[in-house]
Steps between C-alpha positions, in 0.01 A plus 500: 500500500631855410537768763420799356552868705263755396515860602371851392500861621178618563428648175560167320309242778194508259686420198717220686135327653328585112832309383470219702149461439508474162731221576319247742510206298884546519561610889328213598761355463796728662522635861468834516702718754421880612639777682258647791235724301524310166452203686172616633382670192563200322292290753251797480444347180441163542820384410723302791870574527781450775511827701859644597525846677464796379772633244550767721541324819772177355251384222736587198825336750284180580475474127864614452566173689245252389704594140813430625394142676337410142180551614378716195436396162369846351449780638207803383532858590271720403683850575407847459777719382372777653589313865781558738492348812683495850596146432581521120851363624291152600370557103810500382641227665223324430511561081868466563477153659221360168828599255745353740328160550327525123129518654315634212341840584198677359470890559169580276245311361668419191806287573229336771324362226834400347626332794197282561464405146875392453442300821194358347707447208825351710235255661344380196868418320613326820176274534539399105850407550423312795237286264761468250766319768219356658363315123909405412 
């Protein structure tokens, strides 16, 4: 099962929860992992995630960590631009820590989609190969 972190600023938690939803069939098959408020606006939603703390208050370091233990397989972050926070520094080190440990990242909606549909993609190829060594 894929553990998948999902986070947005406030501006974006719509979009992340209208992103998701548009995805059940495939989520149902992933566990989902939030920061604080995303977590709960997620919920809000009717969608069920694993809650972490807040980004402000060690959410983006838990994170940090669960990356560097292996923990993560992709990682979405919806960000607004416009957003500079106290604990950017935990932001960093947390975007830092997806390149260093080659987590694939999402920042906007867009290389989302990308992600999940290479996965999809990744996961298809690896089952028909798995037929093919399997029928030899």
């Amino acid at each position: 099962m894929k553990n998948i972190v999902v986070i947005a600023h406030d501006a974006k938690k719509a979009e992340l929860v209208q992103f998701l939803q548009e995805r059940l069939d495939w989520i149902q098959g992933v566990n989902l992992i939030a920061t604080g408020r995303t977590a709960e606006f997620i919920e809000a939603h009717g969608l069920k995630c694993v809650h972490l703390s807040p980004g402000q208050s060690g959410g983006y370091i838990q994170i940090t960590e669960m990356i560097q233990r292996h923990e993560v397989d992709i990682v979405i972050f919806l960000r607004d631009h416009k957003v500079v926070q106290q604990h950017h520094e935990d932001i960093r080190r947390l975007l830092e820590s997806c390149n260093v440990h080659n987590i694939p990242l999402a920042t906007n909606r867009a290389s989302a989609e990308l992600l999940i549909l290479g996965l999809i993609r990744k996961e298809a190829t690896e089952r028909l190969k798995q037929k093919e060594e399997e029928n030899k």
